[in-house]
ZATIDO-494165 format. One record per residue (C-alpha): z, y, x; residue in three letters; residue number from 1. Coordinates in steps of 0.05 Angstrom, whole numbers, plus 5000, padded with zeros to 4 digits. Layout:
Z,Y,X,ala,NUM
...
# end
This chain:
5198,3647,3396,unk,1
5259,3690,3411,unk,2
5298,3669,3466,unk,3
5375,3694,3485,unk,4
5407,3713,3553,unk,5
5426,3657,3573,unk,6
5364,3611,3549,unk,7
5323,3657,3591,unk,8
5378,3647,3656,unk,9
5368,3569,3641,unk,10
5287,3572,3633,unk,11
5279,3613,3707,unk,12
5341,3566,3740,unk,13
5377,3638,3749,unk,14
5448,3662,3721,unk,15
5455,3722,3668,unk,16
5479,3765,3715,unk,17
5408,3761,3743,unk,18
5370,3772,3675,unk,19
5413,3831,3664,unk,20
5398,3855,3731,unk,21
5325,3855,3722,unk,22
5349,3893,3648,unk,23
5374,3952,3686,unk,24
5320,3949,3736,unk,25
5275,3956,3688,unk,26
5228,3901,3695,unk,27
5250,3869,3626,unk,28
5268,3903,3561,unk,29
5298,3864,3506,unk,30
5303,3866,3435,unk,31
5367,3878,3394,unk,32
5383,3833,3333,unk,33
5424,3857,3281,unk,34
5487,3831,3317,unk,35
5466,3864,3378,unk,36
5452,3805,3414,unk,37
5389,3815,3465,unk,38
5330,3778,3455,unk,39
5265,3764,3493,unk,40
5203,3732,3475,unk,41
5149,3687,3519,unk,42
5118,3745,3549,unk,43
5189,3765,3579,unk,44
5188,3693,3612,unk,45
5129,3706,3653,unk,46
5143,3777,3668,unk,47
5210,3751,3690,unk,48
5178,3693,3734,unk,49
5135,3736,3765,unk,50
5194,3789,3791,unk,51
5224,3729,3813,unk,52
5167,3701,3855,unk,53
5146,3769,3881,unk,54
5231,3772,3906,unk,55
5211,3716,3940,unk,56
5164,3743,3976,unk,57
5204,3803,4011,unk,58
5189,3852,3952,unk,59
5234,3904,3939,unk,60
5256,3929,3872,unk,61
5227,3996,3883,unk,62
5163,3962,3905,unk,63
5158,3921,3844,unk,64
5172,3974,3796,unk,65
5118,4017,3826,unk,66
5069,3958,3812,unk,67
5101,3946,3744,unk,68
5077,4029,3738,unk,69
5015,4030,3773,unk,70
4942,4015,3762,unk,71
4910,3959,3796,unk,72
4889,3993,3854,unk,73
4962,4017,3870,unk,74
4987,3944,3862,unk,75
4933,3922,3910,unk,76
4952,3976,3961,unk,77
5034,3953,3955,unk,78
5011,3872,3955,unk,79
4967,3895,4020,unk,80
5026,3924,4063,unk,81
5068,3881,4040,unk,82
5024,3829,4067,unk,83
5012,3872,4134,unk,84
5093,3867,4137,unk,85
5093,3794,4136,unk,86
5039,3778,4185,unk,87
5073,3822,4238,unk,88
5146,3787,4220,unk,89
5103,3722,4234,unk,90
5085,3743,4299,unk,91
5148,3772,4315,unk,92
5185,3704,4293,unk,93
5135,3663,4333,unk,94
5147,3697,4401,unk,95
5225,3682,4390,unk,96
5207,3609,4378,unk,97
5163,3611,4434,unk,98
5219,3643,4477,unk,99
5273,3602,4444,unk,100
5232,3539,4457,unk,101
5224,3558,4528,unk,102
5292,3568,4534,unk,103
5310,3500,4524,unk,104
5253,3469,4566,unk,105
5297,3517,4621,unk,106
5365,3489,4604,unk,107
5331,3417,4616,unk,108
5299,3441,4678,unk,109
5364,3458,4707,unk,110
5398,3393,4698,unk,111
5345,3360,4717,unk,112
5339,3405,4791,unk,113
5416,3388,4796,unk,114
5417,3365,4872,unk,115
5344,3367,4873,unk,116
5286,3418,4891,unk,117
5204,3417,4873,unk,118
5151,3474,4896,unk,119
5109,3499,4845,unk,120
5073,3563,4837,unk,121
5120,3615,4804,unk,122
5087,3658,4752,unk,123
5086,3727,4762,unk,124
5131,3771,4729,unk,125
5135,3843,4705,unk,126
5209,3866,4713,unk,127
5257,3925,4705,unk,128
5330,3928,4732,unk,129
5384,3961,4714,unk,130
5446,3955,4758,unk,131
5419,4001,4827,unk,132
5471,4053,4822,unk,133
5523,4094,4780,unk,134
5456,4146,4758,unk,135
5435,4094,4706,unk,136
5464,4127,4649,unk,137
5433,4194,4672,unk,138
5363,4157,4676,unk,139
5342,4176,4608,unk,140
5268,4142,4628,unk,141
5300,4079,4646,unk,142
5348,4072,4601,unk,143
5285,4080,4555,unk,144
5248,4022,4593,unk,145
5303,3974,4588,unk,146
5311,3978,4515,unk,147
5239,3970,4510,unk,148
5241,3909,4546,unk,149
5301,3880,4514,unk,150
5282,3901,4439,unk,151
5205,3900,4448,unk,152
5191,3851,4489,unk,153
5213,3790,4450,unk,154
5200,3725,4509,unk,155
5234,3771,4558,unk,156
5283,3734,4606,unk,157
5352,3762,4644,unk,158
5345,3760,4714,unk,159
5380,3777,4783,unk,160
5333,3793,4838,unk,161
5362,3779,4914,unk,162
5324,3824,4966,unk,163
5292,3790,5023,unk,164
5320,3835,5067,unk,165
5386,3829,5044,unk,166
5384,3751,5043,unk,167
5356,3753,5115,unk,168
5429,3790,5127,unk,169
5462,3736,5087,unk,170
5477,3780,5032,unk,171
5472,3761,4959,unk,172
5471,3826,4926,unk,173
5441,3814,4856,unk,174
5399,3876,4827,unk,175
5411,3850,4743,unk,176
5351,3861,4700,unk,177
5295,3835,4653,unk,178
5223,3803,4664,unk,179
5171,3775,4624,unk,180
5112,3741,4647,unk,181
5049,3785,4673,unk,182
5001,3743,4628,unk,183
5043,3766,4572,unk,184
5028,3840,4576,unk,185
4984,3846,4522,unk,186
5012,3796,4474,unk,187
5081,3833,4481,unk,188
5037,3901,4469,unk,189
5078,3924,4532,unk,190
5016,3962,4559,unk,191
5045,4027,4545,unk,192
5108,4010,4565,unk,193
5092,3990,4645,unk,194
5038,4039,4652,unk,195
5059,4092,4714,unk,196
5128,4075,4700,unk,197
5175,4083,4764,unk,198
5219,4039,4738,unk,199
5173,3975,4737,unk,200
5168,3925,4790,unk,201
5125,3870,4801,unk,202
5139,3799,4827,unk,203
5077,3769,4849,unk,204
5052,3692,4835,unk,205
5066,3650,4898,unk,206
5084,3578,4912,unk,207
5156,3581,4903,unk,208
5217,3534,4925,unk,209
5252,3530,4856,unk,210
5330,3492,4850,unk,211
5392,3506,4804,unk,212
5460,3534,4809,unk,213
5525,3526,4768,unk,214
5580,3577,4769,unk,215
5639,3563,4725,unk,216
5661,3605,4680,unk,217
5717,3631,4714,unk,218
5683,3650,4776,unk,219
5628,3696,4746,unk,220
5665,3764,4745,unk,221
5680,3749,4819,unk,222
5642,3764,4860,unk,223
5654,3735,4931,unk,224
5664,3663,4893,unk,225
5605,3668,4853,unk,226
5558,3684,4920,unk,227
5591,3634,4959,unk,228
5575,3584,4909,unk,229
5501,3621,4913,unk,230
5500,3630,4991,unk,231
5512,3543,4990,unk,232
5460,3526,4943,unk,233
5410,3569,4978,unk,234
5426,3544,5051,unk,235
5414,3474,5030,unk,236
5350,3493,4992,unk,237
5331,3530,5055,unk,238
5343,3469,5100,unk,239
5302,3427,5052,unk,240
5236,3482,5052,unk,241
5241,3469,5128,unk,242
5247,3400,5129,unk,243
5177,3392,5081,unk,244
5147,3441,5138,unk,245
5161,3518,5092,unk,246
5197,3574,5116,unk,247
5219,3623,5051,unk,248
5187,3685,5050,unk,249
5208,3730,4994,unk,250
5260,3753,4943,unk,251
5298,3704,4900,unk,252
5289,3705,4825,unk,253
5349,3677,4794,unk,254
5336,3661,4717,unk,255
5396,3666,4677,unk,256
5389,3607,4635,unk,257
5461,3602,4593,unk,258
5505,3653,4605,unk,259
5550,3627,4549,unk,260
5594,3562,4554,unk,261
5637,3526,4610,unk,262
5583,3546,4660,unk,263
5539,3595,4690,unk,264
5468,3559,4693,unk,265
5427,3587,4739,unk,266
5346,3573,4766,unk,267
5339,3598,4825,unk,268
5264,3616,4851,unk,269
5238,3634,4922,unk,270
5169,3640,4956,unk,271
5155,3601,5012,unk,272
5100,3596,5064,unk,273
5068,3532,5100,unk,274
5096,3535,5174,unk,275
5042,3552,5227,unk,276
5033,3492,5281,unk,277
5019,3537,5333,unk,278
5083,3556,5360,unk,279
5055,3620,5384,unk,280
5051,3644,5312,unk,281
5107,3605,5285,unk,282
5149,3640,5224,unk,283
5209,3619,5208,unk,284
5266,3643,5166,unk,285
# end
């Protein structure tokens, strides 16, 4: 049976724009009838189906027109890589759901830590920053690094880090940057990426005084508003460690959780250490 344009279009659910598309791609190649009218017979059906399906499936022209030319060991070789290509989009798509998914558990974290604090033992985190002076641009190393860990590194999270030293002085100076988890290393294939690399620092896993912060909108680009908003929430959270017996011992790792919207939401993270009884030994911050 001979079958026009458009009964072909109706038998594959596509439009004839798409048969003669595959026409000048050369996967099909019609008859002429005495009119000039194409034709195409049964065999053209499944040929046709099959470019369709193997569309489907990420394949590109060129790739199925190689097949189309090749023996069977060529098509195996292109159906291989092709499925190589998937697998690794797989894993690449699953780490953004996993970081996408964690994301949210984060945003409900924060509004449920609104007024409220809870210890728990931070995990430890593999970070980079990027805001330490005006040499950054001239870094070429870790300019390098932080594309690596924004591009590469797909549950990565955007972090300020407040020195210890500096909060001891009662300054909120936030060093901007990105972290993953250490436990993540290898599933991130960062390996390469932290090895003797200056421009790596590591926060260590320690029980951890963890609250939240809002900035509004307004107040983010300045900066005296936003810390005073900061320097609050962390003098409260300060007075509750030491009223559960902790004194905080250790940089704060402020998760950016939404940066969009209304609001700044913010999860703020800092060690803490048990309070010695003996006075003698006593620290307290």
């Amino acid at each position: 049976m001979r079958y026009l344009t458009s009964d072909l279009a109706k038998l594959l659910g596509v439009t004839p724009n798409t048969i003669r598309r595959y026409e000048k791609s050369g996967f099909l190649k019609p008859g002429r009838d005495v009119s000039n009218y194409r034709w195409y017979e049964s065999r053209d059906i499944d040929r046709a189906a099959m470019v369709r399906l193997y569309i489907k499936c990420g394949f590109s022209h060129k790739e199925i027109r190689a097949m189309m030319n090749g023996e069977s060991d060529d098509i195996k070789k292109i159906c291989s890589d092709k499925l190589n290509e998937m697998d690794s989009q797989i894993e690449r798509l699953t780490r953004l759901r996993h970081w996408l998914k964690d994301n949210i558990q984060l945003m409900d974290t924060v509004k449920e830590l609104k007024d409220s604090y809870i210890f728990m033992k931070c995990p430890a985190l593999i970070y980079t920053v990027y805001n330490i002076d005006d040499n950054i641009l001239k870094e070429r190393e870790r300019l390098v690094t932080l594309n690596n860990f924004m591009y590469r590194a797909s549950e990565v999270q955007l972090i300020n880090l407040f020195r210890f030293e500096d909060i001891k002085r009662g300054v909120f100076s936030p060093h901007t940057g990105w972290a993953f988890k250490e436990m993540d290393i290898e599933k991130l294939h960062m390996e390469e990426v932290i090895r003797n690399n200056k421009y790596i620092e590591y926060y260590p896993s320690r029980e951890s005084l963890y609250w939240s912060v809002e900035i509004p909108a307004e107040d983010i680009d300045n900066g005296s508003k936003a810390n005073a908003i900061r320097t609050e929430a962390f003098m409260k959270a300060k007075k509750y460690a030491e009223s559960r017996g902790y004194c905080i011992d250790g940089d704060i790792a402020e998760i950016i959780v939404n940066i969009f919207g209304s609001n700044l939401n913010l999860l703020e993270g800092i060690p803490v250490e048990k309070i010695n009884k003996d006075p003698s030994v006593q620290k307290k911050f």
